[in-house]
N, C-alpha and C positions, 0 to 999 in steps of 0.2 A: 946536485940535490942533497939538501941535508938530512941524515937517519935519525933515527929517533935518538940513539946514544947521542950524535952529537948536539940534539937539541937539550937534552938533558943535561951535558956538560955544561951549554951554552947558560940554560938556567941557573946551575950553579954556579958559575962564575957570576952572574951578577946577584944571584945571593950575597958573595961575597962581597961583591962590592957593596952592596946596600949594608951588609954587615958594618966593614971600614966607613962609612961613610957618617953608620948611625954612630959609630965610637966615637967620631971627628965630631959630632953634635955634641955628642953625650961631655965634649969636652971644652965645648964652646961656654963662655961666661954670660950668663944672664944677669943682668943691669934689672935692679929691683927698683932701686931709689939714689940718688945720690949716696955716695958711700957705701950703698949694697949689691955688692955683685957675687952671684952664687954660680956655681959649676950646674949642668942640667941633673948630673945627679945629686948634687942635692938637694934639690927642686924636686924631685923624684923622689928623694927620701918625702922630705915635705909632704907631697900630695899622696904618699902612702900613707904617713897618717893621720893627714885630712879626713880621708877617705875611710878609713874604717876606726870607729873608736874601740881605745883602748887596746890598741895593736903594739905586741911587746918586740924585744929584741929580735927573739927568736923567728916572728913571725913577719918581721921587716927580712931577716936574713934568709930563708923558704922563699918569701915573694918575690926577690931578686936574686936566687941563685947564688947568695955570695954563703961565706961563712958567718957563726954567731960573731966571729971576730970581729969582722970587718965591718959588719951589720954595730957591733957596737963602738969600731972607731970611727964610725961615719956620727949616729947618734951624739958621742961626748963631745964631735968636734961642731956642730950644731947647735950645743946644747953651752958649750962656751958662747959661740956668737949669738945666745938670747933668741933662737929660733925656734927651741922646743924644751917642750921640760920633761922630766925624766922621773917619774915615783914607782915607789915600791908598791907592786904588785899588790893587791888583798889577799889575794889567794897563795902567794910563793913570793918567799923573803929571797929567791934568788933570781926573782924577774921583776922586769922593770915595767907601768905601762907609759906611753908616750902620748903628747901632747902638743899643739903648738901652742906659743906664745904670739901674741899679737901682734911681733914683727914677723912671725912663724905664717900669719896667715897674710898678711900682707903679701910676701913672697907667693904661696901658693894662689892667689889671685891673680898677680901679674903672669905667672905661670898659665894660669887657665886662659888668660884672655887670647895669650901666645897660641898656645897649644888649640885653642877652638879657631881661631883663623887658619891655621895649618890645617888641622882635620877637616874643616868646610871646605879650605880648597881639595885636597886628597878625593873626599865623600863624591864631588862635584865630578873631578876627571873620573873617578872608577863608576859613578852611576851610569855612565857609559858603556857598559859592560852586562853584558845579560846575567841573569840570575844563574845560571849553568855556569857561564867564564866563571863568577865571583864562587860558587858553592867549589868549583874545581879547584880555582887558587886556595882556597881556605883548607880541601883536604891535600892537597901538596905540600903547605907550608905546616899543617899539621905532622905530616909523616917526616918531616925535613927537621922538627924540633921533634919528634921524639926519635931521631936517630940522632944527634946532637946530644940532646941527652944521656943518653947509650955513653957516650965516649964520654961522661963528666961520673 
C-alpha cells in the first residue's frame, strides 16, 4: 500500500515531468504561414501583447518570470522579424510600449486556433472531474508555484 509521502513523491515526479514536457513544447516550431515559423515562446510573447494593450518591457518580463533583459531580447528579436513594434512610452523615455504589427497578429491567431483545440480537448477530459477533484488540484498546484517561487 502506498503512504501519503509516497503519493506525494509520486505527484511530484510527474510534475516534473509535465514541467520537461511543457519545456519540449515551449520549444517545438510553430508554422505560421509559409516562411513563418515561430518558437511557442514567441508566440507567447505575441499573445502577451495581444492581450493586454500597451504592455511594456518590463511588464512582459513580471509576466513570464524572466528578467527585463531577456524580456527585451525576445522583444528586439521580434521586432526585427516585423512581428511587433516597439514606441516610447508617453509617460517614461525609458520604456517602451509594444504592439503587434499585422504579421504580429497573424501569428497570434494561428496561435489561438492551436491553443483553443488543445484547451477544448484538456476542458473536455478534466470536466470529468468533480468540482472538489478540480478546486483541490488548483489549491495543490497553487501551493506547488508558490514554493517554486520561494527558490527563484
Amino acid at each position: 500500500m502506498e503512504t501519503k509521502e509516497d503519493l506525494i513523491k509520486l505527484a511530484i515526479r510527474r510534475l516534473l515531468k509535465i514541467s520537461q514536457l511543457h519545456a519540449r513544447i515551449e520549444q517545438t516550431p510553430i508554422k505560421v504561414e509559409e516562411g513563418l515559423v515561430l518558437t511557442t515562446r514567441e508566440v507567447h510573447t505575441l499573445v502577451a501583447i495581444a492581450e493586454q494593450e500597451s504592455i511594456s518591457i518590463t511588464q512582459l518580463a513580471a509576466r513570464f518570470g524572466v528578467s527585463k533583459s531577456a524580456s527585451s531580447q525576445m522583444v528586439n528579436k521580434l521586432e526585427k522579424r516585423d512581428l511587433l513594434l516597439k514606441r516610447q512610452a508617453a509617460h517614461s523615455n525609458k520604456e517602451y510600449e509594444l504592439s503587434l504589427t499585422e504579421q504580429g497578429w497573424k501569428a497570434f491567431r494561428a496561435h489561438e486556433q492551436y491553443r483553443g483545440r488543445s484547451r477544448d480537448q484538456l476542458i473536455s477530459k478534466l470536466s470529468g472531474f468533480s468540482i472538489a477533484q478540480i478546486a483541490t488540484l488548483s489549491v495543490l498546484l497553487e501551493e506547488m508555484e508558490n514554493t517554486m517561487n520561494k527558490h527563484l
